[in-house]
C-alpha atoms as one frame of an Amber mdcrd trajectory, in Angstrom:
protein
 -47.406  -5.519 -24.543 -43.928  -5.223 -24.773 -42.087  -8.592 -25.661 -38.764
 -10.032 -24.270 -37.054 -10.687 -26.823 -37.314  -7.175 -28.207 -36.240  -5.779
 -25.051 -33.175  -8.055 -24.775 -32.290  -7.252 -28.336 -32.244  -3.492 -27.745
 -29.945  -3.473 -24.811 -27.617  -6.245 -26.680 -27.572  -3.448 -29.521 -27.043
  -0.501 -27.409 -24.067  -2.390 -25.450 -22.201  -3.576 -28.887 -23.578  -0.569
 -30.891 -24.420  -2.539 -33.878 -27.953  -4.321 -35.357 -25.625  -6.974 -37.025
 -23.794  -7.871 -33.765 -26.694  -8.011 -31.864 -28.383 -10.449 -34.576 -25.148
 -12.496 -35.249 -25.097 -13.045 -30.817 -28.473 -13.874 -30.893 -28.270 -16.143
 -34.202 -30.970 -14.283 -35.849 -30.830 -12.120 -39.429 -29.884  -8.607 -38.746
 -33.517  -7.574 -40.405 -35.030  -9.053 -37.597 -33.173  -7.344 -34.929 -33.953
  -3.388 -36.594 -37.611  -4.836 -36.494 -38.026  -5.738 -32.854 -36.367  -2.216
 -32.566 -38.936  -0.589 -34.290 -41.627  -2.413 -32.876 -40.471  -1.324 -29.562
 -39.882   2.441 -30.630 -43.756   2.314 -32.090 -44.959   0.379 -28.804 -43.186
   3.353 -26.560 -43.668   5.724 -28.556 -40.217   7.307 -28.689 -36.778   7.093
 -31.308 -34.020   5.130 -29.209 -31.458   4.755 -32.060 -30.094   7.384 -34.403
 -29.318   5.556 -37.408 -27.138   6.601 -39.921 -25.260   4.870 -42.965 -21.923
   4.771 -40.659 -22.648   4.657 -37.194 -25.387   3.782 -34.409 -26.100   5.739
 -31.467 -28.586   6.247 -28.750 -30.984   9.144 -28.834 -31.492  11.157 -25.659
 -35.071   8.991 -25.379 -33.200   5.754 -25.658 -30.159   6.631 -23.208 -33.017
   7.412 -20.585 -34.931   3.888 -21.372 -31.794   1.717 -21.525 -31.386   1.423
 -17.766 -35.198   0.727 -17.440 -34.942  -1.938 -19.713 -31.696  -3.617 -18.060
 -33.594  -3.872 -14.799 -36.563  -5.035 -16.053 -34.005  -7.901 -17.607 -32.447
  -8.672 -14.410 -35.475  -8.428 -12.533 -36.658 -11.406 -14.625 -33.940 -12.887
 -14.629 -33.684 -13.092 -10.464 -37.262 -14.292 -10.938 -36.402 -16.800 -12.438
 -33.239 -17.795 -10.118 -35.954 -17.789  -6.955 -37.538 -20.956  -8.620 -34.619
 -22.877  -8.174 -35.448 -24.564  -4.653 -31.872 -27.178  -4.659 -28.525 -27.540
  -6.360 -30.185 -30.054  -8.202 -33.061 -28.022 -10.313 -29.847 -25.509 -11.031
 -30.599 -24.332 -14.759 -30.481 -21.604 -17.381 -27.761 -20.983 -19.315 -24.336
 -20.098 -17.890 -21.720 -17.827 -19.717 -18.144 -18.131 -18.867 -14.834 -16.550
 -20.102 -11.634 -17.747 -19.050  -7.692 -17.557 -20.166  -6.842 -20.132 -23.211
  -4.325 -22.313 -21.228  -6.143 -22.489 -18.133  -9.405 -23.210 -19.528  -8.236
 -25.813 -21.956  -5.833 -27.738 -19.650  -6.932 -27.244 -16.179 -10.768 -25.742
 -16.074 -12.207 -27.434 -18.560 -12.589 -30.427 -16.765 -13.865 -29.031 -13.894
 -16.780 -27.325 -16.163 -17.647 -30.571 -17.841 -18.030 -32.256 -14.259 -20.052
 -29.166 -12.895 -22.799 -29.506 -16.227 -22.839 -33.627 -15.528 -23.862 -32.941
 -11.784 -26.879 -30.161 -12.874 -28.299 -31.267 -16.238 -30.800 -28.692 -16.729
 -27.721 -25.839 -16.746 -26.374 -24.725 -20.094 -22.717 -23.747 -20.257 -21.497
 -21.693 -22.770 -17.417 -20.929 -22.540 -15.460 -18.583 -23.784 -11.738 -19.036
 -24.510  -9.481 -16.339 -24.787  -6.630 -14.344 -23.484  -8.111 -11.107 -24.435
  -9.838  -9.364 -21.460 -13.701  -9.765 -21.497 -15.685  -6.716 -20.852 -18.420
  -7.971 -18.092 -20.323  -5.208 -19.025 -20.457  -5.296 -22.287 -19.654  -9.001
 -23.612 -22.227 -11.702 -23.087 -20.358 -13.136 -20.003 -21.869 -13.440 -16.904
 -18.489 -14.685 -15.147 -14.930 -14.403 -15.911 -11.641 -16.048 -14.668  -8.971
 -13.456 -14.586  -5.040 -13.416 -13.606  -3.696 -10.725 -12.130  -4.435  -8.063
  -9.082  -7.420  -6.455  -8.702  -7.971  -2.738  -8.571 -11.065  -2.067 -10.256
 -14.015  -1.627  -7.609 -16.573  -1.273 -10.558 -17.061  -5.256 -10.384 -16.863
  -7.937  -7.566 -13.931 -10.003  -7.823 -13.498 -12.785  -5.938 -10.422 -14.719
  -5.118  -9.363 -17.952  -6.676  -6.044 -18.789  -5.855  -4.154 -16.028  -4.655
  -0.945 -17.647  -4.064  -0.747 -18.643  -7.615   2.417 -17.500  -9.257   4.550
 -18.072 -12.545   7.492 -20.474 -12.620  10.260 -20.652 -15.736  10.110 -24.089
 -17.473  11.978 -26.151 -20.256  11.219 -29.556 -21.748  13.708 -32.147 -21.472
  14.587 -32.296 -24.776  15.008 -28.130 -24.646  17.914 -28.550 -21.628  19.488
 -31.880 -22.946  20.145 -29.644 -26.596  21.355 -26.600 -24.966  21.924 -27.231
 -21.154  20.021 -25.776 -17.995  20.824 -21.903 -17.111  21.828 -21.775 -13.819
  22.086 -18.064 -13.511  20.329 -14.917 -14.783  23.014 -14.106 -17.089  22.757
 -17.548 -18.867  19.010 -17.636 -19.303  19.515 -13.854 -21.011  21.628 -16.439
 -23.320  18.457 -18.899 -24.486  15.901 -18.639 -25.969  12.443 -17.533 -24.993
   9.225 -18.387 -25.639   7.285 -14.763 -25.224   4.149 -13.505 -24.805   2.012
 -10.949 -26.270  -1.156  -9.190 -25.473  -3.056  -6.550 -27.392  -0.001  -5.589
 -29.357   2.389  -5.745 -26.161   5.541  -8.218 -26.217   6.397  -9.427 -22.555
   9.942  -9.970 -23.005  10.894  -8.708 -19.648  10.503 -11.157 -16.604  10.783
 -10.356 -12.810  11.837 -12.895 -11.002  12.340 -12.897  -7.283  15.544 -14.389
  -4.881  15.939 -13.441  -0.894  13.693 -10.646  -1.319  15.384  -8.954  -3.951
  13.777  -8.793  -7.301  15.117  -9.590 -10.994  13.803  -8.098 -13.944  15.413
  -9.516 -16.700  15.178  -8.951 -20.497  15.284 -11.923 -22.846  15.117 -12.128
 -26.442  13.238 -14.917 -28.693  12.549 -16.280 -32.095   9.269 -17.540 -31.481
   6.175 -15.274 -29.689   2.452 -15.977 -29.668  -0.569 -13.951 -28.518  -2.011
 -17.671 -27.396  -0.698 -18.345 -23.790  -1.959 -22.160 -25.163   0.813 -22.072
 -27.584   3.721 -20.683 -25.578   2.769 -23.929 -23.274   2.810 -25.977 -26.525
   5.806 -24.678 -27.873   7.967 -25.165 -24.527   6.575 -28.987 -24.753   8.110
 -28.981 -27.926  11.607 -28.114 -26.952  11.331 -24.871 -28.590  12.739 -22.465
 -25.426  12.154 -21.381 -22.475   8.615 -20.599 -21.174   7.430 -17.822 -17.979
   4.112 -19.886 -17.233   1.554 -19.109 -14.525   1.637 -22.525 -11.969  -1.674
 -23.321 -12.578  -1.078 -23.675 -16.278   1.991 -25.572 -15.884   1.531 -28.117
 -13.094   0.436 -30.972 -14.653   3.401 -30.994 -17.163   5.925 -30.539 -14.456
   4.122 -33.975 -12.364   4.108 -35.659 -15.557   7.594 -34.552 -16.629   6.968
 -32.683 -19.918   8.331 -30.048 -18.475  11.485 -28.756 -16.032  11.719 -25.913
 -13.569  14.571 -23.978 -14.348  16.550 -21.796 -11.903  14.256 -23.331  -9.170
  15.845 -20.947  -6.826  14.144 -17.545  -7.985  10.451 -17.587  -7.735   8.177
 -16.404 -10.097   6.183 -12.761 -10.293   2.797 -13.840  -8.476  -0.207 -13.777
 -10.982  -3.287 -14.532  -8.464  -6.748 -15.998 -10.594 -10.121 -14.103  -9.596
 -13.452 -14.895 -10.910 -14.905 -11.770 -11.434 -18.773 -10.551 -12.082 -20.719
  -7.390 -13.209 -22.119  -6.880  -9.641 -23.775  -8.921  -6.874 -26.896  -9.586
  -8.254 -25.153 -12.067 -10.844 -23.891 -14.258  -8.090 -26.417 -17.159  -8.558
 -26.282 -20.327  -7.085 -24.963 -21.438  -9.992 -21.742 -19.293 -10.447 -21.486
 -19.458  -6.172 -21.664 -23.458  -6.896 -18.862 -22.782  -9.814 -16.506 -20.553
  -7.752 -16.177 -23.300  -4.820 -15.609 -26.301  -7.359 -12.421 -23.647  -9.461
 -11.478 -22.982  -6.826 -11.093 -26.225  -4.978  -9.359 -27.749  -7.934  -7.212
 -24.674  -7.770  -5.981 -25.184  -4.385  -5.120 -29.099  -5.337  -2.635 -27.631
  -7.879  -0.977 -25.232  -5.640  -0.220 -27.587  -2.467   1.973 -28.878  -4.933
   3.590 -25.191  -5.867   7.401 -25.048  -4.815   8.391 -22.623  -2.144
């Protein structure tokens, strides 16, 4: 009979390509993972990796069992989701990415509440700004900014008016004054972003319909959208921050809107999913509670 865990461990290892990943996801010695894959390849019969001192591939054999073995996974796994009969007897384990800043200072409270209200659910969150790949990383949901134009996945709207807003500390405009045109904020300092190698030191900005792109120049840059919002606290220059990140510094005055009279290039949040069959009542249950503390943030977003 074939077991489960061998199964999952083959199509964990044919999606990263690697015995050791597989073994270091699952928290198990990497001798144990080429094991269940050879008890599996003796149980069917068949080779389903090429092995070689460099590299890892699927045979022919294993390329033709790898979808048979995913569906027998999800099969089980919506099996298992038809026992749940309430909200309440919601359980498994969950597996979440979602942006640093947002997750940190906005969603993680909202996931903490969610686990208190179904007990039996395990949450497991992942924080980055690097894009997860749904198909291939061990997420079953992601929050993502920015428009949608890949139809390989369902994405589903969070807040779609969200948009980003320039912002200063105190401290920042009381050392070196508030720009008050395009050509003075050229002048300061900026806090800037990077992604995957890619500095975004040019920022649109928006005024009577016309639109801005401006290029700024900075001393300090971080690949940790977290930081940026740390560093602006700090009076360190001038931040280009998605609303939702920013909101609750702005209410609390850590931080400033500057040039309040251009808005912001709009950077809508999605939660997005593999395909249908992963929206559970859990992550259905998760979407309505982001995305109702989503929309408390943005009544508050200026026009």
């Amino acid at each position: 009979m074939l077991r489960l865990e061998d199964l999952t461990l083959f199509v964990r290892a044919a999606a990263l390509g690697n015995f050791s990943e597989a073994a270091r996801e699952a928290g198990l010695p990497p001798a144990q993972v080429s094991t269940a894959i050879k008890r599996l390849e003796t149980q069917l019969n068949i080779r389903l990796f090429a092995r070689s001192t460099r590299s890892l591939r699927l045979t022919p054999e294993g390329e033709t069992w790898l979808p048979f073995a995913t569906q027998m996974l999800d099969t089980l796994h919506a099996g298992m989701q038809q026992l749940q009969t309430s909200e309440d007897e919601i359980r498994g384990t969950l597996q979440i990415a979602v942006p640093s800043d947002l997750g940190r200072n906005l969603l993680l409270t909202v996931f903490l509440d969610f686990r208190r209200r179904h007990p039996a659910l395990r949450l497991r969150i992942l924080f980055s700004d690097n894009l997860a790949d749904i198909f291939k990383d061990p997420v079953d949901v992601a929050f993502r900014y920015g428009h949608n134009d890949d139809a390989s996945f369902i994405s589903l709207p969070v807040a779609a008016e969200n948009r980003r807003v320039l912002v200063a500390s105190p401290d920042w405009i009381s050392r070196h004054g508030e720009p008050k045109t395009l050509e003075e904020l050229r002048q300061h300092n900026a806090l800037t972003y990077s992604l995957r190698g890619r500095l975004y030191d040019r920022w649109t900005l928006f005024r009577d319909g016309q639109m801005h792109e401006v290029q700024v120049s900075s001393v300090m840059m971080s690949d940790d959208a977290e930081v940026i919002r740390r560093m602006a606290i700090a009076g360190e220059g001038i931040a280009n921050k998605s609303w939702l990140d920013v909101s609750d510094d702005i209410a609390e005055g850590r931080l400033k809107i500057i040039l309040p009279d251009y808005q912001g290039d709009p950077v809508p949040l999605n939660m997005i999913c593999p395909h249908r069959k992963q929206l559970s009542p859990a992550v259905r249950l998760l979407y309505e509670a982001v995305r109702e503390k989503c929309a408390l943030k943005l009544q508050h977003l200026p026009l």
